[in-house]
N, C-alpha and C positions, 0 to 999 in steps of 0.2 A: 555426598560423594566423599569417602574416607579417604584421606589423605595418609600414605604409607612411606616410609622413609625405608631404606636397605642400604646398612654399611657394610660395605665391601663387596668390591666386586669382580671376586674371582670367583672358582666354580660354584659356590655355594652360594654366593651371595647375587650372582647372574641365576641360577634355575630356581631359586627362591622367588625374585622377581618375577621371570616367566612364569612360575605354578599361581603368582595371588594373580595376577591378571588373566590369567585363563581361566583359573574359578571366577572371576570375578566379570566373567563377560565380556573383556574389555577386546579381545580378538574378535569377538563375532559383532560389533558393533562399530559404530562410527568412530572411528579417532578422534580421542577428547584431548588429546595430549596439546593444546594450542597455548601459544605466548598472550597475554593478553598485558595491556596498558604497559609499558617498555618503561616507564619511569616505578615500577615496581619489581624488574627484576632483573636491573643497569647493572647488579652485583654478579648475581650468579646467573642471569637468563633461565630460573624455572618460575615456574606457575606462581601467582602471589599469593595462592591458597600455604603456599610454606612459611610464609612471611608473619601469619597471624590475622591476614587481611577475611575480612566476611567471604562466604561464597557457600553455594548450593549444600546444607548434607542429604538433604534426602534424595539426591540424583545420583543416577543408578551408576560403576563404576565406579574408578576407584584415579586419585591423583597417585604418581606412583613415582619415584625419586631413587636414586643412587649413586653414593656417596663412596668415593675412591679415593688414600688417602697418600696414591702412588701416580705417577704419571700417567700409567696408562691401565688397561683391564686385563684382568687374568692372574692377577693375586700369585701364585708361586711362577708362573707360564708369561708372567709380565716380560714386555722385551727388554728394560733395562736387569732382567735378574738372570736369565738367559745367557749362558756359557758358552764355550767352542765343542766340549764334547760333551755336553748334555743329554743325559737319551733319557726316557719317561725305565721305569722297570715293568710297564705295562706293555702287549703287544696290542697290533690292532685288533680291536672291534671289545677290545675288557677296560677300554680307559676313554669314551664316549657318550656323550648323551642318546637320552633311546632314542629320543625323535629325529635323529641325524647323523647317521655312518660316518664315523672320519675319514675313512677311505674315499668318500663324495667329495671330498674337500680336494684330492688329491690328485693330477694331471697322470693319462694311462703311461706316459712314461716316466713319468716318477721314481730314479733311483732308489727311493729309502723303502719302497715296498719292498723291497729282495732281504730286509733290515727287520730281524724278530722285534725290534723296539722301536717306539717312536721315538725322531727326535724333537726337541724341545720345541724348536720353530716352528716345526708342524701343530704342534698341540695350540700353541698361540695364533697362529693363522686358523684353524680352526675356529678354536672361541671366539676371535672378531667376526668370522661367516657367520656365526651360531646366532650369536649378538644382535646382529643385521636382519639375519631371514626373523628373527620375533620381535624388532623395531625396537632394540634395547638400549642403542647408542646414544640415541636424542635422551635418552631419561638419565644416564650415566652424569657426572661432574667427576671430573679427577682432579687429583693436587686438592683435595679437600680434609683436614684432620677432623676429626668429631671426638670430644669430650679431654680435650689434652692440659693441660696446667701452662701457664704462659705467667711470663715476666711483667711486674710491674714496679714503676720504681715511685718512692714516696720523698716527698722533699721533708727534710727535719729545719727545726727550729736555724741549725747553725747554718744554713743553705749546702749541706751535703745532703746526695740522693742516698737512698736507701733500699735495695733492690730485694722486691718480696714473690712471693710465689703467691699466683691468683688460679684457683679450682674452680675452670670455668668448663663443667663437664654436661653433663644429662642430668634432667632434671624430672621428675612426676608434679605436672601443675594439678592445683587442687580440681581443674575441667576435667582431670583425666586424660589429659593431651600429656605429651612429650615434648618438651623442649630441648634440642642441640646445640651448643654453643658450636660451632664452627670456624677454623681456622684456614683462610685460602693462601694456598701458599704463590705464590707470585715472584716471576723469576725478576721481571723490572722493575719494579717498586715493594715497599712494606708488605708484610703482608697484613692481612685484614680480615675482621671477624663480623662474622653476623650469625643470627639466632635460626634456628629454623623450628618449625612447629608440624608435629605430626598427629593422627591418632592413633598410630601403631605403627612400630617400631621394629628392626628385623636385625639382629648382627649376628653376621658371618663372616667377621675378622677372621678366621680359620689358622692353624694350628702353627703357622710359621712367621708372623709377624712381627714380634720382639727375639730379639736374637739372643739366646744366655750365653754371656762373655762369661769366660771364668776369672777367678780370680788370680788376676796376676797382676804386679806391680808394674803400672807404665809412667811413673810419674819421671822418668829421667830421659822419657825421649822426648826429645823439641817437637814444636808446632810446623816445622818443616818437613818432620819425618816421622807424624802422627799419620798420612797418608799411606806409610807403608805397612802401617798394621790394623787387616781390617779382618773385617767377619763374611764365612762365604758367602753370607745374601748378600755380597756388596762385591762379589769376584766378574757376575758378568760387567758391571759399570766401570771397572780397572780393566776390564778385558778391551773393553771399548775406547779406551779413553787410552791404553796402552801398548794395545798390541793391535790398533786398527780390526777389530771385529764386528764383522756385519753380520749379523743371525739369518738377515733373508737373501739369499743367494737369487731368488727367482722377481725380485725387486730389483727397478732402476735405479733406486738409491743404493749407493754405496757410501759407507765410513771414510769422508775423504780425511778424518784425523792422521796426522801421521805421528805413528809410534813415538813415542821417547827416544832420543838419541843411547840414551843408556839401556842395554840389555840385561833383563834379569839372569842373573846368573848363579844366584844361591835363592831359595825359597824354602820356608818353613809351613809346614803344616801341621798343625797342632789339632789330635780327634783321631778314633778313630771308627766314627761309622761311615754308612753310605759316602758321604758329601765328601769324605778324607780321600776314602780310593779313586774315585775320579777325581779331585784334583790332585793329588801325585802323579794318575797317568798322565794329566793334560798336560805339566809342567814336563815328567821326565822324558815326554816325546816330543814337546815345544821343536825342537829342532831339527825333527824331521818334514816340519813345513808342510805337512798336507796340506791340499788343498779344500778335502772336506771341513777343514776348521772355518772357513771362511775370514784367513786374516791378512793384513794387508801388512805381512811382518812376515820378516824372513830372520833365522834367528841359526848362526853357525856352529856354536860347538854345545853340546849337552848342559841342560840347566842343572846344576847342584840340589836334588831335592832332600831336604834331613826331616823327615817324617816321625814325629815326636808324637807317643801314646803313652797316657800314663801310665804309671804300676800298679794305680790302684782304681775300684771303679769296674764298672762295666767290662774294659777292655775294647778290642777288638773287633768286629763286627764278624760273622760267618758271609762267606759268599760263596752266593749258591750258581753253577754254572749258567747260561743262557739256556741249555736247551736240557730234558729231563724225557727220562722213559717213563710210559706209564705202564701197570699193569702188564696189559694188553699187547708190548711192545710199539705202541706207535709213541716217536718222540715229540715231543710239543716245544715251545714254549716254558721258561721255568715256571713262569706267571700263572701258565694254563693250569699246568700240573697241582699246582697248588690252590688254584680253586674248583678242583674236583671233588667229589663227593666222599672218593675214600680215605683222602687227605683231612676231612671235615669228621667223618666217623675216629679215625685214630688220632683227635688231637683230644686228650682232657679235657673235659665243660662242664663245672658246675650245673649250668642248667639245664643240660637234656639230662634225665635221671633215668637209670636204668630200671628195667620193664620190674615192675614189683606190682604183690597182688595185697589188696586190704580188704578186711573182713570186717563190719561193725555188726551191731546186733540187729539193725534195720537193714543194712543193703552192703552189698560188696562192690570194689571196683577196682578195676588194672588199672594203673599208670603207667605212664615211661614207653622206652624205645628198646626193642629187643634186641636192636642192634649195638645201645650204650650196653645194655645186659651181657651182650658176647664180649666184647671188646674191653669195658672198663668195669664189667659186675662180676666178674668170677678172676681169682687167682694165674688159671690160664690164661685169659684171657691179656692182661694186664700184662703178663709176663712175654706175651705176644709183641704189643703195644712198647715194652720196656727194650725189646730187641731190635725195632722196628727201628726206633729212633735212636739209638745206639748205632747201628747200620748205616742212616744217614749219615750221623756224624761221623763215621771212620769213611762213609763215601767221600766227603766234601774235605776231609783231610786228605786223602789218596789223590784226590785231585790237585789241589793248595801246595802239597807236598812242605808239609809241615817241618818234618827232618831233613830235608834236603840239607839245608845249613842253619849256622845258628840265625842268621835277619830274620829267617822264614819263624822259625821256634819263633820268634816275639810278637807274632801273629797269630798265633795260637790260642782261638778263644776260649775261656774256664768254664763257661757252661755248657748244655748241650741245645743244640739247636731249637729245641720243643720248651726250653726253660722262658720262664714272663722276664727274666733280667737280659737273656741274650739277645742283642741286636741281628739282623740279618738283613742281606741285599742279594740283588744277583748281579752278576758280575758282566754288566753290560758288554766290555771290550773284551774281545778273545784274545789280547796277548796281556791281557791283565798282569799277571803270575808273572809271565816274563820281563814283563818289565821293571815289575817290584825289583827283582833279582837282580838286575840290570846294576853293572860298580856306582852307577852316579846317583844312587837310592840308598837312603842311608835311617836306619830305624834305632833311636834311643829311645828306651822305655821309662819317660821319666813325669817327671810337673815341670810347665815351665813356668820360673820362681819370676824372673826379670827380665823386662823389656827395657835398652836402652841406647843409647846411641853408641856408636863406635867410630872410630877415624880409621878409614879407609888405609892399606896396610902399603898400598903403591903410593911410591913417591911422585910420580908423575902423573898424580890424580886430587882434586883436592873431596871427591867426592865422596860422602859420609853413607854409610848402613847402620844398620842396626844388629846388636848384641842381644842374644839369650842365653842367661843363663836360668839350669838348670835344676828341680831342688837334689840331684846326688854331685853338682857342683862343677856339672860340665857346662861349660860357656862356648855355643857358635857366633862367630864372629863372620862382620860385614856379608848380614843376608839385608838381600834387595826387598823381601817381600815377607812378611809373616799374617797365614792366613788362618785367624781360629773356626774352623769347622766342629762348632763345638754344639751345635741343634740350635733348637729355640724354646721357649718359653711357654706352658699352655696358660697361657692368661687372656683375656681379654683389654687390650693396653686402651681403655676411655675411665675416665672419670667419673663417680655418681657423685651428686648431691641429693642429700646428706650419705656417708658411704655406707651408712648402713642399708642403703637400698639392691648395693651388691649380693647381699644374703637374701633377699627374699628373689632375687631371679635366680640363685643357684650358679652364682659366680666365686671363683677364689679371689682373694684381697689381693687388693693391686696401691702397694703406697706408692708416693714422691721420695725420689732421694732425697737425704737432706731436708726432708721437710715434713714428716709425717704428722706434725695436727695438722696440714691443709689437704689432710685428708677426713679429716672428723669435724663434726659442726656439733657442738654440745649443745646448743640451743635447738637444734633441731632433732639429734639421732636419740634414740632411748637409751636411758643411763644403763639399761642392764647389758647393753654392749658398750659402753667404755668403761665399765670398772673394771681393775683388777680380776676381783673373785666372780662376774658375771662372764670374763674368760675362761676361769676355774671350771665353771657350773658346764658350763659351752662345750668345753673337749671332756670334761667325765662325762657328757650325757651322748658324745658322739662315742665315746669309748663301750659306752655302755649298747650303743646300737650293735658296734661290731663286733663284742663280746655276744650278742643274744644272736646274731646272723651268722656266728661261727656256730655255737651251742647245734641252732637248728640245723645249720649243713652239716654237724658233725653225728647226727641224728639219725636224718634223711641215708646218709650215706652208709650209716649200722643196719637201719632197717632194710635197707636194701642190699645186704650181703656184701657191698664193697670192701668196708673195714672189720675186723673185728669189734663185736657188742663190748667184749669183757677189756680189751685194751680203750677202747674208746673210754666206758664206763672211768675204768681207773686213771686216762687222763685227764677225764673234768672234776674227779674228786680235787687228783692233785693239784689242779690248778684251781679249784674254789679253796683249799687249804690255803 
């Protein structure tokens, strides 16, 4: 019986699970999922088959484990990450598993079905249904870290401690098993580690779990008022903890925290994609008190929002309205619209190659799509395609209303919406625009250089904010809240031993701050990855991959009438020059 581990468990690391146990028989048979001798799994309550202990392998099924490294299940849709105006940019029935309609989930009078977008609650209430109907819950452990570096301290000679960094990550045992060092996080006492042992192995950390903080200097704000600057995967648990926020409305529990005496009243938001424009709207309407926010906070006069985007960079996001004509006249969904088929035919693809015919001296044959041929193979064509999304883009500024005044100008994104640099969203709330507009919305287009404390400017207060300053040299003073919406990071955040074993899964390198050889084992990892020039050899010979995979697209796409032969020709001369 293979014993299988799956870390993480939101969508992908929940239907991962589901899919090995349905191949693997384990729904059509007896549930083997049983606790057996309780002095073997007093730690974590699973199977002692994880532990390294003996047990059956040739029995049929599979032991199956998941490993959560967050409070609870659902990875972005998690209820502490869960906001007041969160909505998915999915409509129903495009953002569900096949085997289960989210609409089933959902009571026949259900206000948010009148709503082109889910919101957040829903999707989380959902996946715990999902969870449940395939018996996913009992296999789940949360509050569990897998492969993280942890502190240890060493006593010296003069009896001072000495505090060193220990990589106690994933391991390849010489059995071919898997080994996890595990970290259980524990709210009453230490926390505490134990090993777990698999023979296959599944990570679906997915694309949001280490947050990239940009660089800015916060070394001059206190440990009092390092809570006011955080990162938005960290907005719904301030929401909760500050503004009384209950995500589940149709739940007896209610957030009986009560708000902070002190109202936020300046907020900075620093970003600007998706994640930026929702929370500017959620702050700059805070005190209109809906009651669809689900908060136990009433809040009176307009919060200060100063919505800071850099000048350089990406920029801005495009936001594409809620709802979209298609063709045909009938309006949809923007979501919808854009996973239609003629949306798919007019976007550029390297790999559908247009319909081209070859001749050898044994056999001839067609390739391609004759519809990549109309579209992206002929001069007309192309010119079609260059109009097409030109159009979008002056539609979505007509809409934005770009010129209105100059805040709006600074919203202005530099590429065109079909560009791989431009960001894009749709713009879930219908007074979006207007509220940007709105006096108590304020956009510098700058970097912010400095985070640091400031002394509150009322005498009759002794209470502290924080200062940013700017890099063109503008400093806002006593803001209550600064929130970096600045994405995340595609890495996988676990540890290998030896790290060289990150390369051969097809991972990017993931060091320790502050501590990079306790990420290398020279006694173990091959010297032709820690030397200097075996770096050298490493990125010429990825250079040289990409050099020969341009060569050939640039080839493909002559022989195929796209580009010019005789321009092509003379740009590989000049650049083998």
């Amino acid at each position: 019986m293979e014993r299988v581990v799956v870390v993480g468990a939101g969508l992908y690391g929940l239907i991962s699970a589901k899919a090995y146990l349905q191949v693997s028989g384990m729904y059509d048979k007896k549930r083997l999922w049983e606790y057996q001798e309780p002095e073997y799994d007093s730690v974590m309550n699973v199977p002692p088959c994880f532990y390294g202990v003996d047990y059956t392998v040739n029995a049929p099924g599979c032991h199956l484990l998941v490993l959560e490294a967050g409070s609870n299940i659902g990875g972005t849709w998690a209820p502490e990450r869960l906001y007041p105006n969160l909505l998915s940019q999915n409509s129903y029935g495009l953002y569900e598993f096949s085997d289960r309609p989210l609409v089933q989930n959902l009571p026949d009078d259900d206000d948010t079905r009148d709503s082109p977008f889910i919101p957040g609650w829903r999707i989380n209430e959902y996946i715990d249904t999902w969870a449940m109907v395939w018996e996913l819950t009992e296999r789940i452990k949360v509050d569990c870290k897998v492969g993280v570096t942890r502190s240890i301290f060493v006593r010296l000679i003069d009896s001072h401690w000495l505090e060193c960094l220990q990589v106690v990550g994933i391991r390849r045992l010489q059995s071919k098993e898997w080994s996890l060092r595990v970290e259980l996080i524990e709210d009453d006492r230490e926390n505490r580690w134990v090993t777990i042992v698999c023979d296959k192995l599944i990570l679906a950390t997915g694309l949001t779990s280490i947050p990239s903080l940009p660089n800015v200097d916060t070394s001059q704000v206190s440990e009092s008022k390092k809570a006011s600057v955080i990162h938005a995967k960290a907005i719904g648990e301030w929401s909760y903890n500050n503004l009384g926020y209950h995500p589940f409305p149709n739940r007896l529990q209610r957030n009986e925290n009560k708000p902070t005496s002190r109202r936020p009243r300046s907020v900075v938001v620093y970003g600007g994609a998706k994640s930026a424009f929702d929370l500017v709207h959620l702050f700059a309407t805070l005190h209109r008190n809906d009651p669809a926010l689900h908060l136990n906070f009433t809040l009176k006069g307009p919060v200060n929002v100063h919505w800071i985007i850099r000048d350089t960079g990406v920029g801005p996001a495009w936001m594409v309205p809620p709802t979209s004509t298609l063709p045909n006249g009938e309006v949809v969904a923007s979501d919808k619209a854009a996973s239609t088929r003629f949306f798919h035919h007019l976007s550029p693809c390297s790999y559908e190659q247009p319909k081209s015919f070859s001749a050898h001296s044994w056999y001839s044959s067609t390739e391609g799509s004759w519809l990549a041929r109309i579209f992206h193979g002929n001069p007309l064509g192309r010119c079609f395609v260059r109009w097409f999304w030109n159009s979008v883009d002056r539609g979505l500024e007509d809409i934005a209303q770009y010129d209105t005044d100059d805040k709006m100008k600074k919203l202005r994104p530099s590429k065109s919406v079909i560009s791989c640099g431009a960001s894009i969203g749709i713009a879930n709330q219908p007074d979006l625009w207007e509220v940007i507009k709105s006096p108590n919305v304020t956009i510098p287009r700058s970097a912010i250089h400095t985070i640091a404390d400031t002394q509150n400017e009322s005498e009759s207060s002794n209470e502290t904010g924080c200062s940013v300053t700017m890099s063109n040299g503008e400093t806002l003073e006593n803001t209550d809240l600064i929130v970096l919406a600045t994405g995340y990071k595609p890495i996988v955040p676990m540890q290998f031993q030896p790290a060289a074993l990150r390369l051969g899964l097809a991972l990017s390198s993931f060091l320790v701050e502050g501590a990079p050889e306790a990420n290398t084992d020279k006694a173990q990892s091959p010297a032709r990855i820690l030397s200097e020039l075996a770096v050298e050899l490493r990125c010429q010979y990825w250079q040289d991959v990409d050099s020969g995979l341009e060569s050939d697209i640039r080839k493909r796409l002559a022989s195929s009438w796209c580009i010019s032969v005789e321009k092509e020709s003379q740009k590989l001369n000049e650049e083998g020059e």
